[in-house]
C-alpha positions as CSV (number, residue, x, y, z in Angstrom):
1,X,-28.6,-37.8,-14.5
2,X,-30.8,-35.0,-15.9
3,X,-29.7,-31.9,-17.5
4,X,-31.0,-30.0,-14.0
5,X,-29.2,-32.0,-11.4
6,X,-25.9,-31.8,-13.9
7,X,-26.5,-27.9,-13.6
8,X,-26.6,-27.9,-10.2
9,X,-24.2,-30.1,-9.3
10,X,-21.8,-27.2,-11.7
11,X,-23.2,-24.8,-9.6
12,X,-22.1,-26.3,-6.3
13,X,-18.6,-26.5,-7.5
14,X,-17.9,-23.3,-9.6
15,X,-20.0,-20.8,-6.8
16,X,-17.3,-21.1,-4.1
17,X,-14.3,-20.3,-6.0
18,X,-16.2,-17.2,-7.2
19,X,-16.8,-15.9,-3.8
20,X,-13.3,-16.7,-2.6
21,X,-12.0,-14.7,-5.8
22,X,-14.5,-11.8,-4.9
23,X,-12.9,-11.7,-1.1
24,X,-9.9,-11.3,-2.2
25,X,-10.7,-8.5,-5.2
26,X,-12.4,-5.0,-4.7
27,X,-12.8,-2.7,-7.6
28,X,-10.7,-4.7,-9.8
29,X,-8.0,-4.6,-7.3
30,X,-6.5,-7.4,-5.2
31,X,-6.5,-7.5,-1.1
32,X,-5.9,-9.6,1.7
33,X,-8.4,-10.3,4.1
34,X,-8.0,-6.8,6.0
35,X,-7.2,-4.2,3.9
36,X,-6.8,-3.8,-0.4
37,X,-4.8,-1.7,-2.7
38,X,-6.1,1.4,-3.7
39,X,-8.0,1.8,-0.1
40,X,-8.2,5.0,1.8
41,X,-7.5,5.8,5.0
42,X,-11.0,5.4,6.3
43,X,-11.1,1.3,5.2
44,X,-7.2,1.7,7.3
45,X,-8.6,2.7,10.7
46,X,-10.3,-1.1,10.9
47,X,-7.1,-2.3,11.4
48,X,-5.0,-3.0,15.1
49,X,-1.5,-1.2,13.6
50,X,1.5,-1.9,15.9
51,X,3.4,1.2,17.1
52,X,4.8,3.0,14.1
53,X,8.7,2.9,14.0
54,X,11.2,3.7,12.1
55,X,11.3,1.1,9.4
56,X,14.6,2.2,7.7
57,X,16.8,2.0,11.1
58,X,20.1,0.1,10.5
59,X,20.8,-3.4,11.6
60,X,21.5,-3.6,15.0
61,X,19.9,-0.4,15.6
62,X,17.5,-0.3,18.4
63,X,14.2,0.7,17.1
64,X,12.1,4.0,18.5
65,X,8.9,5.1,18.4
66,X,8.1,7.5,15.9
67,X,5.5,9.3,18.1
68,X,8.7,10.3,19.9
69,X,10.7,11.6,17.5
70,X,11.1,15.4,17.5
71,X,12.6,16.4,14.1
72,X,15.4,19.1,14.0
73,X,14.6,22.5,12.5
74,X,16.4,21.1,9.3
75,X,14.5,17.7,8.7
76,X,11.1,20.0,9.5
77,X,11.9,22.2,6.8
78,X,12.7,19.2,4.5
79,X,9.3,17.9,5.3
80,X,7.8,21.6,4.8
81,X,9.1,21.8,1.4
82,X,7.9,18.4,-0.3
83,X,4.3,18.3,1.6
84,X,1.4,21.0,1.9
85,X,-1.6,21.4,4.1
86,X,-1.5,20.9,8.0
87,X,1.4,18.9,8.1
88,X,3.4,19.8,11.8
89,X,1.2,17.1,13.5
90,X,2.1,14.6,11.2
91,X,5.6,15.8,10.2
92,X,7.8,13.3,12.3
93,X,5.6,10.1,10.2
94,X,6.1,12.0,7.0
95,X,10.1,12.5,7.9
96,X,10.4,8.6,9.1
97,X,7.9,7.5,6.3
98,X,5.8,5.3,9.1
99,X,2.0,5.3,10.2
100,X,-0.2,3.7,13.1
101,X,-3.7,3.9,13.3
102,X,-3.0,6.8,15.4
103,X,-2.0,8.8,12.5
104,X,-4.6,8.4,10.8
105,X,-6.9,11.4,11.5
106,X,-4.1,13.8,11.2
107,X,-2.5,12.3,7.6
108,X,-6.1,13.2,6.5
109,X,-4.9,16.8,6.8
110,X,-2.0,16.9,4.4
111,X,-3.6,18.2,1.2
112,X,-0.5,17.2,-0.8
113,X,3.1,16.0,-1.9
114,X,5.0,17.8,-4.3
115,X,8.2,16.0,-4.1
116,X,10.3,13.0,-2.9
117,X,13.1,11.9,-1.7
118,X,14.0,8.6,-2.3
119,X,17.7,8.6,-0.6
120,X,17.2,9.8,3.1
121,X,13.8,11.9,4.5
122,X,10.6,11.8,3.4
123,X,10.2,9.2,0.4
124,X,6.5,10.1,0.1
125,X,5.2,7.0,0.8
126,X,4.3,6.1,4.6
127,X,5.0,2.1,5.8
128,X,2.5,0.3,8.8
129,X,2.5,-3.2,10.4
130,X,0.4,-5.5,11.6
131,X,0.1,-9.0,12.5
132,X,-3.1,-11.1,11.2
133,X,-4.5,-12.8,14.1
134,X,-2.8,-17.0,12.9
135,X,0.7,-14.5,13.2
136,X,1.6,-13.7,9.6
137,X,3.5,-10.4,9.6
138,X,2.1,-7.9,7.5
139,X,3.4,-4.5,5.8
140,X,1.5,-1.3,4.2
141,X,2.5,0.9,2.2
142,X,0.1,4.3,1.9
143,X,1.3,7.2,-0.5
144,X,-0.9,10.0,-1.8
145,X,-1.6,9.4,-5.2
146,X,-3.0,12.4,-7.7
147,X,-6.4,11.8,-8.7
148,X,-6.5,9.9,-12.3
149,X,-9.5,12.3,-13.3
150,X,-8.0,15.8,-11.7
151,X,-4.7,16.2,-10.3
152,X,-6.1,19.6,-8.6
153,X,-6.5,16.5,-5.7
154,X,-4.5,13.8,-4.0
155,X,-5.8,11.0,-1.8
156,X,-3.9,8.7,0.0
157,X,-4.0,5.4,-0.9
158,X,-2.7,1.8,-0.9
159,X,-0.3,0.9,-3.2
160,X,2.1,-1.9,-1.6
161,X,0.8,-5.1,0.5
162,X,3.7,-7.3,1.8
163,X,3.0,-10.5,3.6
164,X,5.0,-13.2,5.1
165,X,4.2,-16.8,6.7
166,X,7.1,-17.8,9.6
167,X,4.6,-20.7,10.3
168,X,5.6,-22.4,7.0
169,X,8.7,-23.9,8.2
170,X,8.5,-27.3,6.1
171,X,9.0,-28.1,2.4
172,X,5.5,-29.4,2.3
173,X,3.6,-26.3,4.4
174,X,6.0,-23.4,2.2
175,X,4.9,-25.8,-0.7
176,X,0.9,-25.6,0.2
177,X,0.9,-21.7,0.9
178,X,2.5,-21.1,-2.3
179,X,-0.1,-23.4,-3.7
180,X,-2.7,-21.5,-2.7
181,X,-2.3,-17.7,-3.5
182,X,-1.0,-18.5,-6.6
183,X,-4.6,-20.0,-7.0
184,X,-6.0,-16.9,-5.6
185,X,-4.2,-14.3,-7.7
186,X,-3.6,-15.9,-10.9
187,X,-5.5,-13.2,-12.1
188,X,-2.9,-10.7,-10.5
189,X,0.2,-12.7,-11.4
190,X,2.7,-10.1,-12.5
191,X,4.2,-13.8,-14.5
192,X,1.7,-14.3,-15.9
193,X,-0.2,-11.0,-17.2
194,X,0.7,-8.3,-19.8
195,X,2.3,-5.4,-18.1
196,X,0.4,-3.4,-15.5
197,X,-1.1,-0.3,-16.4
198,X,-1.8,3.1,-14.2
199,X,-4.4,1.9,-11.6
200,X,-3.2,-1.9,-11.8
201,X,-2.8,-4.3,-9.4
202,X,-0.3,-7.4,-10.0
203,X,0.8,-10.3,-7.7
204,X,4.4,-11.4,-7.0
205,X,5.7,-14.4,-5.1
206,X,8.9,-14.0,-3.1
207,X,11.8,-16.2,-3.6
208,X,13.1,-18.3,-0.6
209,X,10.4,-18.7,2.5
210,X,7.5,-18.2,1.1
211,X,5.4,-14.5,0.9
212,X,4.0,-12.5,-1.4
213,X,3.6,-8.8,-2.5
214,X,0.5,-6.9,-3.7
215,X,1.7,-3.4,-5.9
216,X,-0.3,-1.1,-7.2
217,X,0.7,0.4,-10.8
218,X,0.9,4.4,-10.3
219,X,1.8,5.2,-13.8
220,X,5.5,6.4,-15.0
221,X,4.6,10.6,-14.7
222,X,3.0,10.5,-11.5
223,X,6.3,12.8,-10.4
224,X,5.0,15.0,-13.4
225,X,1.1,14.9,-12.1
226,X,2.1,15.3,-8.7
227,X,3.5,18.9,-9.0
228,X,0.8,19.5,-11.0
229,X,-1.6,20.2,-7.7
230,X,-2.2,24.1,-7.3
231,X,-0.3,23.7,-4.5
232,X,3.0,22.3,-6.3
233,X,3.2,25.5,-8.5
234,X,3.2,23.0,-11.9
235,X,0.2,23.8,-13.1
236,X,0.3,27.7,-13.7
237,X,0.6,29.9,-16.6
238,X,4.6,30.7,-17.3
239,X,5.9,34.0,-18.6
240,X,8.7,34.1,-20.5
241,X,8.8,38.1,-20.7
């Protein structure tokens, strides 16, 4: 065989797996098909969200629709205090820590959080579902992140992608899908990688039936750069007379 036919015959084989890899990464970052971490919420409106709900409802708690919910003057002012901008619209999804695709438009308003509660109210980060269209259950995560470059600014952003595949009922099918996006984010694997910086992306598996979790790294003092926005009151002069 000639040197040229070898070549291409490399070619055939290696230029698929690159453009699988590249479908699956954007910006350094790792996705599923729909959506990938560190996307906005204009790449978020492509999406068909189910209802938004309360995801945090106890066991054997009927679920609600969070577009129903009308928060009591106490939980309002709990929401008040850790977010800023024009949040009223979007205060009962900021208090329940859900989003739909109807939400979309009116989280653009909130400039800013300044603080979180990770025990009971807003945790400042804001879960969505959908299912992809072969029925694997799907879970977003959206939080507004400061900007690396100038915390005067937040975005909102995607920082958690959790997937799961009911369809993989077998030993051999939870064996192939685990096969397979270990193969597509080796480069991800939190296993197998140094430990993420700020910005990262890393892979994990989940134990048991088989799933997976995309996280993005948001850096140990992003409580610190948070409250420094203008509107967080961290980032003006102090006087100590």
């Amino acid at each position: 065989m000639s040197l040229r036919a070898v070549l291409i015959a490399i070619s055939a084989i290696a230029i698929p797996s690159v453009c699988i890899a590249a479908e699956f990464e954007k910006n350094g970052l790792p996705c599923v098909a729909e959506v990938c971490l560190g996307d906005g919420l204009g790449e978020l409106g492509k999406i068909q969200w189910s209802r938004a709900q309360n995801p945090d409802l106890p066991i054997g708690r009927a679920p609600h629709l969070t577009s129903t919910r009308k928060l009591r003057p106490e939980e309002l002012k709990m929401v008040q205090s850790q977010f800023r901008g024009d949040v009223m619209q979007a205060a009962p999804y900021l208090y329940e820590n859900s989003f739909d695709g109807s939400t979309l438009s009116i989280l653009a308003r909130v400039a800013a959080v300044c603080s979180t509660n990770p025990f009971s109210g807003p945790k400042g980060e804001l879960i969505g579902a959908y299912t992809t269209q072969v029925g694997n259950p799907t879970r977003v995560t959206i939080a507004l992140i400061p900007n690396q470059a100038d915390t005067s600014k937040q975005q909102w952003r995607v920082v958690k992608i959790t997937r799961s595949f009911p369809a993989a009922i077998s030993d051999e099918q939870q064996s192939e899908v685990r096969d397979q996006l270990a193969e597509r984010y080796k480069a991800f694997d939190i296993r197998k990688t140094k430990n993420a910086k700020q910005g990262e992306g890393r892979f994990l598996m989940s134990f048991g039936p088989p799933g997976f979790t995309l996280n993005l790294d948001r850096g140990i003092d992003e409580a610190n750069r948070r409250i420094l926005h203008p509107a967080c009151g961290g980032s003006g002069k102090v006087k100590i007379d």
